[in-house]
C-alpha positions in Angstrom: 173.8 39.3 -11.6 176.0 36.7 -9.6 178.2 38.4 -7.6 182.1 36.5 -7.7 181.2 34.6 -4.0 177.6 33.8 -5.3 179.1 32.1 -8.4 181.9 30.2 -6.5 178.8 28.6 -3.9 176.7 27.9 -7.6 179.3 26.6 -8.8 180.2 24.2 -5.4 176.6 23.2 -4.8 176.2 21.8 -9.0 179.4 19.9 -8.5 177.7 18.4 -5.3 174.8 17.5 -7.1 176.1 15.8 -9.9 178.7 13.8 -7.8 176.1 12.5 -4.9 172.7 13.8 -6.3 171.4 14.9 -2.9 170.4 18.6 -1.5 173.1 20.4 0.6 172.8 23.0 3.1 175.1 25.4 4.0 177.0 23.3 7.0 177.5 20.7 4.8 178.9 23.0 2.0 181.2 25.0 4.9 182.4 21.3 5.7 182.8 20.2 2.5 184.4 23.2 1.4 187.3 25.8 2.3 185.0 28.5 2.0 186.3 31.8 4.4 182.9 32.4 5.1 180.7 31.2 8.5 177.3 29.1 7.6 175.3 31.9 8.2 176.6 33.7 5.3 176.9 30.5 3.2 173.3 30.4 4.0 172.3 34.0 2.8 174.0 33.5 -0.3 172.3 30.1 -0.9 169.0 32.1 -0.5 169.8 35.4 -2.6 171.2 32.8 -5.2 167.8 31.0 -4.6 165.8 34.2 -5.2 167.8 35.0 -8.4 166.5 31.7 -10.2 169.9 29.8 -9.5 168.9 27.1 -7.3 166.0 26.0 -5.9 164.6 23.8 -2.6 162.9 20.1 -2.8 160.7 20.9 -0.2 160.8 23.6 2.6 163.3 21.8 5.0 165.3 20.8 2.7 168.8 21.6 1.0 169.6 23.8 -2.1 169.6 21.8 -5.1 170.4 23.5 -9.0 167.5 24.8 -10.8 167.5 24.4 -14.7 169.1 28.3 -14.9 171.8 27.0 -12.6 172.8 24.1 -14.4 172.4 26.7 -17.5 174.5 29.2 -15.9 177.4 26.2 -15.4 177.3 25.0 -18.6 178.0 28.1 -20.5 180.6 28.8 -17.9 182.3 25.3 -19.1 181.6 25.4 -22.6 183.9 28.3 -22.7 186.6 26.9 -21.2 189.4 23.8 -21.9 187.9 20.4 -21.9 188.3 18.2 -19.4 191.4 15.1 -20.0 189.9 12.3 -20.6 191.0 8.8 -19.8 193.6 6.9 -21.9 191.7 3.7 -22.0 188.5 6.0 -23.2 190.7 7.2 -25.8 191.7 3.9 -27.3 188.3 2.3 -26.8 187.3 5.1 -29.2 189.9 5.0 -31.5 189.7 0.8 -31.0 186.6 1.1 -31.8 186.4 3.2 -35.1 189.5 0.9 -36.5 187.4 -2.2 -38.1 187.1 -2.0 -41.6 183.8 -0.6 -42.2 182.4 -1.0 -45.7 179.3 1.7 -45.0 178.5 4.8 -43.6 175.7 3.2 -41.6 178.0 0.9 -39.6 180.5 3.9 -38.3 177.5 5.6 -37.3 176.0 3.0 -35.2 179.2 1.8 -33.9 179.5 5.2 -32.4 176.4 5.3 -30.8 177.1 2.2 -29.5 180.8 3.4 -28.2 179.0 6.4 -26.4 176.5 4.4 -25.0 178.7 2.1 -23.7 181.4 4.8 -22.4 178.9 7.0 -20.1 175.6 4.3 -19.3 173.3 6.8 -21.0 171.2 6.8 -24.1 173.5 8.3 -27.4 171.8 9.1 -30.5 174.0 9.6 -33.7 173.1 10.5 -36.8 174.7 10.4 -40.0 175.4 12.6 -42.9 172.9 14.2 -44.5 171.4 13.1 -47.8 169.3 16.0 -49.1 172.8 16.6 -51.1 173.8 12.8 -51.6 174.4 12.1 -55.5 173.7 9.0 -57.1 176.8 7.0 -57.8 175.1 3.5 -58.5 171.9 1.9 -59.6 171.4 -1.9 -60.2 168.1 -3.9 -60.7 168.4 -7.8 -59.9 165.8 -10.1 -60.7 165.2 -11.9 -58.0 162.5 -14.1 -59.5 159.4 -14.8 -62.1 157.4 -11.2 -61.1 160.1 -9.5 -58.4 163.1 -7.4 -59.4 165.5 -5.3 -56.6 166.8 -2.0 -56.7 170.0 -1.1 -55.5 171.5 2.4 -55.1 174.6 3.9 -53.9 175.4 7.3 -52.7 178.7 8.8 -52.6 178.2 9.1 -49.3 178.5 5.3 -49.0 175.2 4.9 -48.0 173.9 1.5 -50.0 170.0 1.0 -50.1 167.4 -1.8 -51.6 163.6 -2.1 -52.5 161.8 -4.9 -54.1 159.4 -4.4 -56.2 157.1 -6.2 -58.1 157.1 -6.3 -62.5 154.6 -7.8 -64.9 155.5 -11.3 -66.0 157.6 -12.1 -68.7 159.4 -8.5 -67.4 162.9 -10.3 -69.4 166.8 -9.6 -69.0 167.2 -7.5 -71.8 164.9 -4.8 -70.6 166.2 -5.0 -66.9 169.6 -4.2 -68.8 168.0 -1.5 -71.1 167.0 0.3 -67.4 170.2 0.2 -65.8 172.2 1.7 -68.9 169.5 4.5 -69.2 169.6 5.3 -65.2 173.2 5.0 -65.7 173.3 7.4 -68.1 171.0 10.0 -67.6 170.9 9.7 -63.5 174.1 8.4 -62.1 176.2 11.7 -60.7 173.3 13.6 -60.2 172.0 14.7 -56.9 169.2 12.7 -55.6 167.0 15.9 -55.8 168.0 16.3 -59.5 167.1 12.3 -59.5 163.7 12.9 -58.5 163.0 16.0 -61.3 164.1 13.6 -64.1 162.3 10.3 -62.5 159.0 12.9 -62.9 159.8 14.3 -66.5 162.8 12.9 -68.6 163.2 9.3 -67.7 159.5 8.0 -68.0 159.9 9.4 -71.8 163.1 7.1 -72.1 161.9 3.9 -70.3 158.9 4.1 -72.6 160.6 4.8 -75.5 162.6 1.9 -75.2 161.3 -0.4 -72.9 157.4 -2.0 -72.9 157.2 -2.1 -69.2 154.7 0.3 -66.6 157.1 1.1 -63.3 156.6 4.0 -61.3 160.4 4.2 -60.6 159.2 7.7 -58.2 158.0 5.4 -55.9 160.3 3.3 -55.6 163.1 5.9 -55.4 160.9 7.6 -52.8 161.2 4.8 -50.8 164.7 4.1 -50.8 165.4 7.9 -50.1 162.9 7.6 -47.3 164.5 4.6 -46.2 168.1 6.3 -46.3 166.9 9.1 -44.2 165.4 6.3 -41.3 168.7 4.7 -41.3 170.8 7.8 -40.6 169.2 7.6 -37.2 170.6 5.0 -34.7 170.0 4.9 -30.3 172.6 3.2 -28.8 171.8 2.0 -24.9 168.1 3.2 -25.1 167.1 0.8 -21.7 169.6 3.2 -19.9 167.4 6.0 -19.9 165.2 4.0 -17.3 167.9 4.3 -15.0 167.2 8.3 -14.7 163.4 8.0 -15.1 161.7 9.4 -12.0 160.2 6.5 -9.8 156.6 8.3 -9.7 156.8 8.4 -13.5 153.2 6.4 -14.7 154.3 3.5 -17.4 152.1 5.5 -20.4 155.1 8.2 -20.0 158.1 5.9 -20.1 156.3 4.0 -22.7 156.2 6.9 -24.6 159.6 7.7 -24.3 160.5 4.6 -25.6 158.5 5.1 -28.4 160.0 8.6 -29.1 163.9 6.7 -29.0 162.5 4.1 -31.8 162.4 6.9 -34.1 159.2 9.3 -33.8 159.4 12.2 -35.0 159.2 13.7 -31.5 162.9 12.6 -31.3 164.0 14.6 -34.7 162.4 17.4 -33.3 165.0 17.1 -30.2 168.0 18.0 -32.9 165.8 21.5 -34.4 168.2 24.2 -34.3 171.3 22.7 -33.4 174.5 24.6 -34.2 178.0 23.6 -35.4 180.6 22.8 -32.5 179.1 21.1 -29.4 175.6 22.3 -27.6 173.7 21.7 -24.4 169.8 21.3 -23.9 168.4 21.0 -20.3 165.4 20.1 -18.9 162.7 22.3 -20.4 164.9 23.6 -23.4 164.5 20.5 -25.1 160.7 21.3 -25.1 159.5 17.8 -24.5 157.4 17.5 -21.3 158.5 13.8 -20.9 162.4 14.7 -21.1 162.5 18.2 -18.2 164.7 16.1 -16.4 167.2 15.2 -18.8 169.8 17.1 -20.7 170.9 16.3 -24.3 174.3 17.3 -25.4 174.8 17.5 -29.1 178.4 17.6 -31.1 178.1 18.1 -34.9 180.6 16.2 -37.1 181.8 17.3 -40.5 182.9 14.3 -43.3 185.0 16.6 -46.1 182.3 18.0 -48.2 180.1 14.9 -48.4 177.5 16.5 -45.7 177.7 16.9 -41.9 176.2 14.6 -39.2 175.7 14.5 -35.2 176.0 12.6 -32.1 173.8 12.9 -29.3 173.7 12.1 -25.4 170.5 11.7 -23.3 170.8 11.6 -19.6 170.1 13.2 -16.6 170.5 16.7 -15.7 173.1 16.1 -12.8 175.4 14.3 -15.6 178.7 15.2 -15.1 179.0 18.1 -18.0 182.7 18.5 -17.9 183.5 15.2 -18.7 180.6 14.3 -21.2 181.6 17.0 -23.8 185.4 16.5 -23.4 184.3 12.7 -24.3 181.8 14.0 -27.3 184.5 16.6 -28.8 187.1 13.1 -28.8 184.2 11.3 -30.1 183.3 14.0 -32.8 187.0 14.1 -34.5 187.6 10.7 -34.5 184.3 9.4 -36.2 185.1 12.4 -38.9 188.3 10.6 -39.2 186.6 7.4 -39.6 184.0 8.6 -42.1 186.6 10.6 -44.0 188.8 7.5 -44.4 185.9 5.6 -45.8 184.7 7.7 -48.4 188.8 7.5 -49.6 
């Protein structure tokens, strides 16, 4: 365990290393510092802190620099604590920002990966509430032309999704009309699980009870759904992780992680076990050789009963903590405050 002298030097040499991410010794961190100690205890410290996993060396003749436990060991240390002020014109670009009139769930979510791309020059991630519990609030089929019909669905979530699809020919008005008043009836309020159990046993009864037309209506459900669980995923600033990539770093890797931020599963994998509140990944936590030098913080976001979402930040590990998860706890409020004034 960290003695109080060990933790105030850990705790000096991280700040170092996110402000000027560069090794320090320990006459620079006497200098830099208004430690009561000479630089040849500074310099035992630095090496018992090395030896307990804290910090480690770039190379033999160089300067301490934090080791993933350190920058673990800060982090919890902050996370418990007041958050940082932030900025009154990061404030109102936030709350500027979240003010248009949105007509979908979609757009607040993207705008706010956008905002928290644009606010700290890393890669955000936000994703938005869940649909697993999303009931069906609207279903319309247009006919779009001799053969192709659309179908249109609505969550009360807000989300709003489409799939064409095609129809025999002579597929006429009347029966188009005859399948929106039975999905209306027997579907509309129901879950979107409880959809799915009647698409497979009830409703194919109905339609063919009623209407003389073959549509596997599964499918095309299992689209949209599939569909509305792709578009709860938006990467706002993605380019800016190439900023933090390491310059030895062969171009199959940072094609790869390029890949991973247009929506591989590799990247859903990223948010497995992430709690309520705000959390930190770093380095090798987020089990993902290509990502062990970058840390993702995560703030969950709760819309009133219709599901909870999350935001995400992607940068380096040397990213100044303190004031990225003051900015994601603002961020987290006000796009529940967004979301919750939408679904009124």
């Amino acid at each position: 365990m960290l003695t109080e002298r060990q933790l105030l030097i850990l705790d000096l040499i991280v700040r170092h290393y996110i402000e000027f991410e560069e090794p320090i010794g320990s006459k620079t961190l006497l200098k830099e510092s208004s430690l009561p100690l000479s630089s040849a205890t500074i310099r035992n410290e630095m090496m018992r802190i090395e030896e307990l996993g804290f910090l480690e060396k770039m190379h033999s003749s160089s300067g301490r620099i934090p080791s993933i436990q350190g920058y673990r060991y800060y982090v919890d240390q902050l996370l418990g604590k007041e958050s940082e002020e932030i900025a009154d014109d990061v404030k109102q670009t936030i709350k500027h920002g979240f003010q248009n009139p949105y007509r979908e769930v979609q757009q607040v979510v993207e705008k706010s990966a956008e905002m928290l791309s644009f606010l700290t020059n890393y890669t955000a991630l936000a994703i938005g509430p869940e649909t697993k519990d999303s009931r069906l609030t609207g279903f319309r089929l247009v006919a779009l032309n001799e053969g192709h019909v659309m179908a249109i669905l609505v969550t009360d979530k807000g989300h709003v999704e489409n799939q064409i699809f095609s129809v025999s020919p002579g597929f006429s008005a009347a029966e188009i009309e005859k399948i929106v008043s039975i999905f209306n009836q027997e579907l509309v309020g129901r879950t979107l699980q409880e959809v799915f159990v009647k698409l497979q046993t009830d409703i194919p009864v109905i339609i063919r009870k009623y209407v003389d037309a073959k549509i596997d209506f599964t499918a095309i459900f299992n689209d949209i759904v599939a569909k509305l669980e792709h578009d709860r995923f938006h990467v706002g600033g993605s380019m800016n992780l190439l900023n933090h990539l390491d310059a030895t770093m062969d171009k199959n890797k940072v094609k790869a992680i390029l890949s991973m931020l247009n929506g591989s599963p590799d990247i859903h994998a990223l948010f497995s076990n992430s709690h309520d509140g705000v959390g930190v990944k770093i380095g090798t936590e987020l089990n993902n050789e290509l990502l062990h030098n970058f840390s993702l913080i995560t703030a969950t976001y709760d819309t009133a009963g219709n599901g909870k979402g999350l935001i995400a930040l992607l940068g380096p590990t040397n990213m100044p903590y303190q004031k990225m998860i003051s900015i994601m706890k603002f961020m987290r409020y006000e796009l529940s405050d967004s979301l919750n004034d939408l679904n009124k």
